[in-house]
N, C-alpha and C positions, 0 to 999 in steps of 0.2 A: 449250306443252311437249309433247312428243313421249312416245308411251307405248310399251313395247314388249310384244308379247304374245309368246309363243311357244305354239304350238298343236301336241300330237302326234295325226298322223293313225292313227286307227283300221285296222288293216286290215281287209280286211271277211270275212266268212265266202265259203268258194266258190260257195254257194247263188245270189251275184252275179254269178257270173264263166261259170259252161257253162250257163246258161238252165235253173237247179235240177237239173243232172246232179252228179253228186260225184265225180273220178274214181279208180276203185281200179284198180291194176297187179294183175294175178292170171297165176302161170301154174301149171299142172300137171304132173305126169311121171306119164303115162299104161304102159300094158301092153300099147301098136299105135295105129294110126290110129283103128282103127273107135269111136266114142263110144259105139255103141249096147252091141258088145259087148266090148270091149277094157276094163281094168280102170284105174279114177281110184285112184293110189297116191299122188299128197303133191297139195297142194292152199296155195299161197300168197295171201295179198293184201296189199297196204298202198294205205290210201286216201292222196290228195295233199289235204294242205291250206297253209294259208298260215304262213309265222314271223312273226316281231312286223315285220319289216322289210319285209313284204307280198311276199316271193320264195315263190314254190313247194317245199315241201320235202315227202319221205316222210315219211307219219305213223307210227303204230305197227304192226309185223306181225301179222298173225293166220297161223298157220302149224298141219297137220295132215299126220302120214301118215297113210293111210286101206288100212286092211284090204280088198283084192278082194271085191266083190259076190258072190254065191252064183250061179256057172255063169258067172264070168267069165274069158272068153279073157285068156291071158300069154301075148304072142307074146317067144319066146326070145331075138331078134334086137332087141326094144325095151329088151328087162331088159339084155340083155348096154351095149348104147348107153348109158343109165342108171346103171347101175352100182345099180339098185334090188335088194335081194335079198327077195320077199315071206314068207320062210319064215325069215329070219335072228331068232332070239331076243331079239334087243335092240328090233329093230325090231317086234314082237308085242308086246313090255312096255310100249310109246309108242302104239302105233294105234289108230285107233277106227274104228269103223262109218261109212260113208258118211254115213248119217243123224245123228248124234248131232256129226259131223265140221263136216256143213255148218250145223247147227242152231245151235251153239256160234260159229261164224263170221260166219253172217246176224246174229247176236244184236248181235255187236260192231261191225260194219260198219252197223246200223240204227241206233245208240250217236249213234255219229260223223255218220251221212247226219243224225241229227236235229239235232243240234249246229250243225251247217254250214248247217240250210235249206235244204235239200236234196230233193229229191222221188222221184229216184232216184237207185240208182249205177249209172256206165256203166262198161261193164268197157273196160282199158287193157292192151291188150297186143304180145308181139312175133309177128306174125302170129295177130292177136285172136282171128277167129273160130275159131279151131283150141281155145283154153281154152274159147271158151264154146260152143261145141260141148259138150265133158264135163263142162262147169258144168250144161247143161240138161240132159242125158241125168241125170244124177245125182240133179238135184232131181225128175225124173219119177219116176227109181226109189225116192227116200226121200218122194215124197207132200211136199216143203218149199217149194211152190210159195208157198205164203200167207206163206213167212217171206223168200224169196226176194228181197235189196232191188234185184236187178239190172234193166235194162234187158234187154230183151225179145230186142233186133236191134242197138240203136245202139251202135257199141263205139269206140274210139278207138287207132290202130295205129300202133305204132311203128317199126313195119317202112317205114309209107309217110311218117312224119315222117323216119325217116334218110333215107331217098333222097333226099328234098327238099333236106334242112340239107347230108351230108356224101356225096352217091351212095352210101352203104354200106345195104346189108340186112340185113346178118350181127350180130346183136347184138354181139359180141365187138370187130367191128372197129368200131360204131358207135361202143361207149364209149373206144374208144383214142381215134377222130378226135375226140372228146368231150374227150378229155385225163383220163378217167376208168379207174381201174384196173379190171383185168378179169384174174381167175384161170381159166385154163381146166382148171386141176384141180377147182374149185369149180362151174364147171358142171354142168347138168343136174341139181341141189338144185332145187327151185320154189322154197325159200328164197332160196334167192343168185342165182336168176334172176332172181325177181320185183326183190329191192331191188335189181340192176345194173340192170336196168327202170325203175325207178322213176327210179332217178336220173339216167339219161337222158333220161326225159321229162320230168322238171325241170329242167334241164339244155336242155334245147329249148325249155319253155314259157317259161323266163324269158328267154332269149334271142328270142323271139318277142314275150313282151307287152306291150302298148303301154304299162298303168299302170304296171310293173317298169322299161321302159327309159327312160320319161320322167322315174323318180323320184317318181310320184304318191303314192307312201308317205313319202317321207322326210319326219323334220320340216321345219316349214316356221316360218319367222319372218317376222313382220309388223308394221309399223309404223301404227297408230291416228293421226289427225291430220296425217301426213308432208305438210310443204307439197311 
């Protein structure tokens, strides 16, 4: 007599998948190039973790605007790009301090890295080291080094996965060739940067992975005794 089982496979936490990295999509709108002395004004992340279906998906956002550092450069020609207004009343009523910004953040994102088995998180962006440039400059200024769950150096760019997938660099047109919407009114938010980020690089991962395209998630049935 033949038995049938049916087994649903587990997906597994990421802590299995980037050698205990976790990775979070982060971008910034800055006040100029300089990190050291130009001003961190919004500040996005969302970490990627897995659905029940083992695909890559955006997790929850952690999102902050951040009030200018004390003696920090607003290059006029970055705000005007941005469309940031640092003195705008609405936006004073929401900000907060570098410090209290990133502390509230690292909190949520150590949440999630623990969850996942995780050892660090690697920051994921569109031309990376350019956020974690103002990631580090920030946490030197606010003393949040000890709370800090990022990666040091290693970061993961999306700018070099579209070249690969679709020759495009340009976030914008990445996600078009993506077949993903993209509002160019809603850029330059770190909000709606970060999660059009995000889900282009999910978007690429699952299209890359080996356990996602072979189906190593789905259920599976199996037959016990099958002559």
């Amino acid at each position: 007599m033949e038995k049938s089982v049916t087994e649903q496979v587990t997906p597994p936490v990421i802590g299995q998948r980037f050698r205990g990295f976790l990775p979070v999509v982060v971008d910034v709108e800055t006040a100029g190039f300089n990190a050291q002395t130009d001003a961190l004004l919004e500040i996005a992340c969302i970490p990627i973790v897995y659905n029940d279906q083992g695909e890559f998906v955006p997790g929850e956002a952690y999102h902050a605007h951040i009030n200018p550092f004390e003696g920090a450069n607003l290059d006029r020609r970055s705000l005007e790009f941005t469309g940031i207004d640092p003195t705008n009343p609405l936006r004073l009523a929401i900000a907060q301090d570098e410090k209290t910004a990133l502390k509230r953040i690292f909190k949520s994102l150590s949440e999630v890295r623990r969850a996942q088995q995780c050892t660090h998180c690697v920051l994921v962006g569109h031309n990376a080291h350019f956020d974690l440039g103002f990631l580090q400059a920030a946490v030197q200024r606010t003393a949040t080094k000890n709370q800090n769950p990022f990666h040091s150096f290693s970061v993961f760019d999306t700018v070099t996965l579209s070249a690969v997938m679709f020759g495009q660099t340009v976030l914008a047109k990445s996600c078009l060739q993506a077949g993903l919407e993209f509002d160019g009114k809603e850029a330059h938010s770190a909000l709606y940067d970060t999660q059009k980020t995000a889900e282009l690089f999910c978007f690429m991962l699952n299209k890359l992975d080996p356990l996602v395209s072979q189906g190593l998630f789905a259920t599976e049935t199996t037959d016990e005794n099958a002559e």
